[in-house]
LOLO-371367 format. One line per 4 residues: number of its first residue (from 0); for each residue x, y, z of N, C-alpha, C. Coordinates in Angstrom, 1 decimal. Example, Ala and Ser with C-alpha at 12.3 -4.5 7.8 and 13.67 -1.06 7.14 Angstrom:
# LOLO-371367
0 = 13.2 -5.7 7.8 12.3 -4.5 7.8 13.2 -3.3 7.8 | 12.8 -2.2 7.1 13.7 -1.1 7.1 12.9 0.0 7.9;
//
This chain:
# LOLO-371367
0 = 0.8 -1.2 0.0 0.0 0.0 0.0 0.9 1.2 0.0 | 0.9 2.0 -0.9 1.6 2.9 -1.4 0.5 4.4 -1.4 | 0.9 5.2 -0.5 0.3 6.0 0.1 1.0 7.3 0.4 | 0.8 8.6 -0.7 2.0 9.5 0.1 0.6 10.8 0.5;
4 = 1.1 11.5 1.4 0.1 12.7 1.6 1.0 13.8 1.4 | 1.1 14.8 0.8 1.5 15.8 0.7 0.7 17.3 1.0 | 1.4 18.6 1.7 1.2 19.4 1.9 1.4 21.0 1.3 | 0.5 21.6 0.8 1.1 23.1 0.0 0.6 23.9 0.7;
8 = 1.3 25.0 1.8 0.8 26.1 2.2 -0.1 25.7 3.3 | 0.1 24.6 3.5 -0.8 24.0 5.1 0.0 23.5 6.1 | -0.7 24.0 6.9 0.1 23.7 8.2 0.5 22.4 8.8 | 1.4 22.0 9.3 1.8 20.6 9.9 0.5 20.3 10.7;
12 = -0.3 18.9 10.2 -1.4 18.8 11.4 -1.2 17.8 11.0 | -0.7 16.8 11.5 -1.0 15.3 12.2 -2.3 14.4 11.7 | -3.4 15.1 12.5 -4.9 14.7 12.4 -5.1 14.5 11.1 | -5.1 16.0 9.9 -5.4 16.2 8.7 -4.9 14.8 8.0;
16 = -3.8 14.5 8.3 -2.7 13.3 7.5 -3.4 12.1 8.1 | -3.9 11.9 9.0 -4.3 10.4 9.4 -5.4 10.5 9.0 | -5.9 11.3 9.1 -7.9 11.4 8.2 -8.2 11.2 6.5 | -6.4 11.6 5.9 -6.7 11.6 4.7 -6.0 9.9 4.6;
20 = -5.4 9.6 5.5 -5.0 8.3 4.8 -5.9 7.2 5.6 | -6.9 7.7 6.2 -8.1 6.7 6.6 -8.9 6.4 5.6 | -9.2 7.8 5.0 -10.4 8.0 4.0 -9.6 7.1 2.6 | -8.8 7.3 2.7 -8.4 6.9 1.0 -7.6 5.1 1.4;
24 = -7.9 4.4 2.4 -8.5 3.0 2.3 -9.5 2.6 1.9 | -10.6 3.1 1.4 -11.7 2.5 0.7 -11.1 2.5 -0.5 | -10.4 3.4 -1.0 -9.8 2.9 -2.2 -9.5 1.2 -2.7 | -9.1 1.0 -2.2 -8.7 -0.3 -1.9 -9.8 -1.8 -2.2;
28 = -10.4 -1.3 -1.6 -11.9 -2.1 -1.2 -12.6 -1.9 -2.9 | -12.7 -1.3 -3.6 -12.8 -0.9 -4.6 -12.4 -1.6 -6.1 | -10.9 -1.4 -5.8 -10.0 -1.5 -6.9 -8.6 -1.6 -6.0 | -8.6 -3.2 -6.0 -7.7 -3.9 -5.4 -5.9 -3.7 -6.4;
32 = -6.1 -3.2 -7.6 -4.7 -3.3 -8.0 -4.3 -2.0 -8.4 | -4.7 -1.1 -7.0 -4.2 0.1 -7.1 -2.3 -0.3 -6.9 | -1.6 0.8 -7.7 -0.2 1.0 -7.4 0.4 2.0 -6.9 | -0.4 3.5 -6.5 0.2 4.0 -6.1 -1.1 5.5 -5.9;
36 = -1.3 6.0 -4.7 -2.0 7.2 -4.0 -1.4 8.3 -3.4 | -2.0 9.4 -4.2 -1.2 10.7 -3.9 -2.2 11.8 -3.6 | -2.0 11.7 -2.1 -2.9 13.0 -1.8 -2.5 14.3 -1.7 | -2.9 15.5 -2.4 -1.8 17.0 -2.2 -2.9 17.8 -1.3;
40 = -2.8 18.4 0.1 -3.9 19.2 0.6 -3.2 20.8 0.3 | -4.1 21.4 -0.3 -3.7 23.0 -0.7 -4.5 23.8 0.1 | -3.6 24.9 0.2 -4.6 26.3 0.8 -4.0 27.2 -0.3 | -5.6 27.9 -0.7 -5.4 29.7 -1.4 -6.2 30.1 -0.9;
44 = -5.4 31.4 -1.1 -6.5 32.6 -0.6 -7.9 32.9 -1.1 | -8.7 33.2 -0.3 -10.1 33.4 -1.2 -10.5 34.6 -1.6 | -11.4 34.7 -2.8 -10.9 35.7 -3.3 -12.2 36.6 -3.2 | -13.3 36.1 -3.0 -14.7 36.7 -3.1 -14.8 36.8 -0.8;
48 = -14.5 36.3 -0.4 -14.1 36.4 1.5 -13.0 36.2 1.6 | -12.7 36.6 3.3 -11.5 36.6 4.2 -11.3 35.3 4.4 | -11.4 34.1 4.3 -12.0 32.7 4.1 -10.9 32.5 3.4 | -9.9 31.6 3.5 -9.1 30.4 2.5 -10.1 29.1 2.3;
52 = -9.6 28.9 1.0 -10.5 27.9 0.6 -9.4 26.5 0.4 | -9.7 25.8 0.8 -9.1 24.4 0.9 -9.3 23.0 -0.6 | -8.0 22.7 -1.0 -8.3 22.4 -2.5 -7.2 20.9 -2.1 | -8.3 19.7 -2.3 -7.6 18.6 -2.3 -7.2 17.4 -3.8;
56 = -6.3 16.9 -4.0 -6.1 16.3 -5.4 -6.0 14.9 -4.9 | -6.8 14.4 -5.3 -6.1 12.7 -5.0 -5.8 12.6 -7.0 | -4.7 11.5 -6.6 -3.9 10.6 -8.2 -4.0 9.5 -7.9 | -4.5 8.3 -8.3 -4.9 6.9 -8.2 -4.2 6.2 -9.3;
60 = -2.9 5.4 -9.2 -2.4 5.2 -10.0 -2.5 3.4 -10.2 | -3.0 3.2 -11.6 -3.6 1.4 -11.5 -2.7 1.1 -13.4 | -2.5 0.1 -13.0 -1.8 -0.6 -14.2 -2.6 -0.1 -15.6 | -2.2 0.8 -16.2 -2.4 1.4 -17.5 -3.3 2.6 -17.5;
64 = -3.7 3.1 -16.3 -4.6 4.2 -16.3 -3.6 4.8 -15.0 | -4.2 6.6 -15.0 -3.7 7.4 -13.8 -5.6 8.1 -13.5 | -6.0 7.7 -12.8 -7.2 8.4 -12.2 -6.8 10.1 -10.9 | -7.3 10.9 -11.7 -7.1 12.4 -11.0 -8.5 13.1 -10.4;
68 = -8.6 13.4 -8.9 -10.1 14.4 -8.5 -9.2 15.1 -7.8 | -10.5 16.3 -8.0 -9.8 17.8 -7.5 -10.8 18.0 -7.1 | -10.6 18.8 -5.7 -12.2 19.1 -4.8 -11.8 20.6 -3.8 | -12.7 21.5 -4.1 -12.7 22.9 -3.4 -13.6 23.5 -2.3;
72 = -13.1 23.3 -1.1 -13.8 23.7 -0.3 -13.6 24.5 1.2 | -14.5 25.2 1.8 -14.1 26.1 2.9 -13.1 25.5 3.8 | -13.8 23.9 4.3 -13.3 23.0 5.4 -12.4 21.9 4.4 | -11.3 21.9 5.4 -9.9 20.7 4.7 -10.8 19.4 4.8;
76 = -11.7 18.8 5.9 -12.1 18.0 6.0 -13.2 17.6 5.1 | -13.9 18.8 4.9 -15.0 18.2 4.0 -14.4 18.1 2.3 | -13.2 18.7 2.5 -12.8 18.9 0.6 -12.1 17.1 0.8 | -11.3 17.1 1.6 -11.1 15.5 1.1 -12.4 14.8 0.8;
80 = -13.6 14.9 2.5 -14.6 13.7 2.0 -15.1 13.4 0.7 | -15.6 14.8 -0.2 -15.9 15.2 -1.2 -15.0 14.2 -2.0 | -13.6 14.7 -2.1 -12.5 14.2 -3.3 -12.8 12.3 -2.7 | -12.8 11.6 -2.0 -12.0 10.7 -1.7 -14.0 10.2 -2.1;
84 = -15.0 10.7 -2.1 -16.2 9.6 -2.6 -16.4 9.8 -4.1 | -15.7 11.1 -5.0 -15.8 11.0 -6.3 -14.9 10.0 -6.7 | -13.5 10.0 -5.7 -12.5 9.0 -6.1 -13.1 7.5 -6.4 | -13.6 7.2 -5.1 -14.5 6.2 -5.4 -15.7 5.5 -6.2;
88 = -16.6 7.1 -6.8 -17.3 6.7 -8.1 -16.5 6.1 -9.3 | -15.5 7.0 -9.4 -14.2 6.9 -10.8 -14.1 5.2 -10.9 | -13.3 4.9 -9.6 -12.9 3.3 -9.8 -13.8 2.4 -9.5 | -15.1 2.9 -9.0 -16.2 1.9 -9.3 -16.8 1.8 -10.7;
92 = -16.9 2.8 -11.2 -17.0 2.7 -12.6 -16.3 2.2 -13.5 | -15.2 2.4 -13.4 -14.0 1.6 -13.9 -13.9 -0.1 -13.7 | -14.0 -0.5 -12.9 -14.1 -1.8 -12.0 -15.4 -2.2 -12.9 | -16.6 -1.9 -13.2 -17.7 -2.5 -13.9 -17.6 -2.6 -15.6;
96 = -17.0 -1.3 -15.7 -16.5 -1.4 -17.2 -15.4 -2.6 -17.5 | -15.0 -2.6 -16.6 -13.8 -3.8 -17.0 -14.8 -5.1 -17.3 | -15.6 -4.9 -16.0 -16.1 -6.6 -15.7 -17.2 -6.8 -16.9 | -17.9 -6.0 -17.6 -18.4 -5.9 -18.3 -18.1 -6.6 -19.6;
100 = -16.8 -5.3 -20.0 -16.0 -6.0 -20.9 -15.4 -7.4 -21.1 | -14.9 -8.2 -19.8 -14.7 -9.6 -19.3 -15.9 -10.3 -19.7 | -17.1 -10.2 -19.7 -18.4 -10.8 -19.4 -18.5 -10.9 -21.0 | -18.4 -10.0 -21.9 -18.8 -10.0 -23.1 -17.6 -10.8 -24.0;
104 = -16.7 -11.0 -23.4 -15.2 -11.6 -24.3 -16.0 -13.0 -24.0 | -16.0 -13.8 -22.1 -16.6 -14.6 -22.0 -17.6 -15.3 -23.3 | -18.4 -14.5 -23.3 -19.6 -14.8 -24.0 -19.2 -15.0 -25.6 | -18.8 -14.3 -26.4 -17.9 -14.4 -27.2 -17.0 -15.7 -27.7;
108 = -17.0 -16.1 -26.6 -15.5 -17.4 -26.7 -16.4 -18.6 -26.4 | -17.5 -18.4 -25.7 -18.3 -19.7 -25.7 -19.4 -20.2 -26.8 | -19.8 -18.8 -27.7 -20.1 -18.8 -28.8 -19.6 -19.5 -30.0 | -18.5 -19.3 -29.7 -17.4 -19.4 -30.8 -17.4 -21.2 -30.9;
112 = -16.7 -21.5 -28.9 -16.3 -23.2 -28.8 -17.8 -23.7 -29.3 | -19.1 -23.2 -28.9 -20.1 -24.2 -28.8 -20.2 -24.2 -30.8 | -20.2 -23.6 -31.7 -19.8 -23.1 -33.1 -21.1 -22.9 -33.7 | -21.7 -21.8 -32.7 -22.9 -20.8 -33.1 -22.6 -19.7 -34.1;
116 = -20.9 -19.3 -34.0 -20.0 -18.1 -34.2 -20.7 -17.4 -35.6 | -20.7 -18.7 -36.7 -20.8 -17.9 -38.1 -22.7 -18.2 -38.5 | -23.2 -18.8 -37.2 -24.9 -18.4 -37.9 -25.0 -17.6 -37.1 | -24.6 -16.8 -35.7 -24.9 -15.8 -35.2 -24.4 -14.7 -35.9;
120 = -23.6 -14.6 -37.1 -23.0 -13.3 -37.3 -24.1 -13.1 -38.5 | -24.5 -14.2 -39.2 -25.5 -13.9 -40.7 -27.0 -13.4 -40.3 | -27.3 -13.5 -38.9 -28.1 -12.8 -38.2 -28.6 -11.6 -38.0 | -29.9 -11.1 -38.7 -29.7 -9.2 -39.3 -30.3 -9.0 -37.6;
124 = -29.6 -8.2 -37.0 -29.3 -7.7 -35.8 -30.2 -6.9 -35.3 | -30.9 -6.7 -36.7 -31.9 -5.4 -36.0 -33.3 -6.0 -35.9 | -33.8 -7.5 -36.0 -34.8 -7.5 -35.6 -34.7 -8.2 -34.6 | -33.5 -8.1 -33.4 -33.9 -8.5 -32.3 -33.3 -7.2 -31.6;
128 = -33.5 -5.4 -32.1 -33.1 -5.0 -31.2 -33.9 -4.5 -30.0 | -34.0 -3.8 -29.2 -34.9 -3.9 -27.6 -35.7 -2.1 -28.6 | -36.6 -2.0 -28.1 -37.9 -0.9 -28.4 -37.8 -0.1 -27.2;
//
């Protein structure tokens, strides 16, 4: 588990750093062949209030893809929660697209062994398509 947290313009807090590498274990749970998590916590000045606004990046790095969320908000704590549950839509979507794709090669190859392959292909496609 490869995990770095990094800080820009924020203060040494301890807490901040164990909260972000609590939250970004569900990664995990997710999409098991993550390689590598990079959280950056930022502060800028805000520009509309006296208010700094808090700006978190997670990088989710998995064998052939780099997954990136950016999240802006008043509280450091809620800009992670935000960043770290879109992180988790990303690779849950990702994780079904795959399996999907697996499910249809399956299907594909059993077509093929059972040797449906070349009357399923002379099959005009469009009168079985869904209304």
């Amino acid at each position: 588990m490869n995990i770095v947290v990094k800080g820009t313009n924020v203060k040494e807090n301890k807490a901040l750093e164990e909260f972000a590498l609590k939250k970004s274990e569900k990664f995990y749970s997710h999409y098991p062949q993550i390689v590598k998590v990079e959280i950056e916590l930022r502060t800028e000045i805000g520009r509309k209030s006296k208010e700094d606004d808090f700006i978190t990046d997670i990088l989710v790095q998995v064998p052939g893809h780099t997954f990136k969320v950016s999240d802006q908000e008043r509280d450091m704590y809620k800009a992670i929660d935000r960043s770290v549950e879109r992180m988790v839509e990303v690779l849950r979507r990702e994780k079904e697209k795959h399996s999907r794709q697996d499910a249809k090669h399956v299907r594909r190859s059993l077509i093929n062994r059972l040797g449906f392959g070349d009357a399923l292909s002379s099959i005009n496609k469009r009168l079985f398509r869904r209304r």
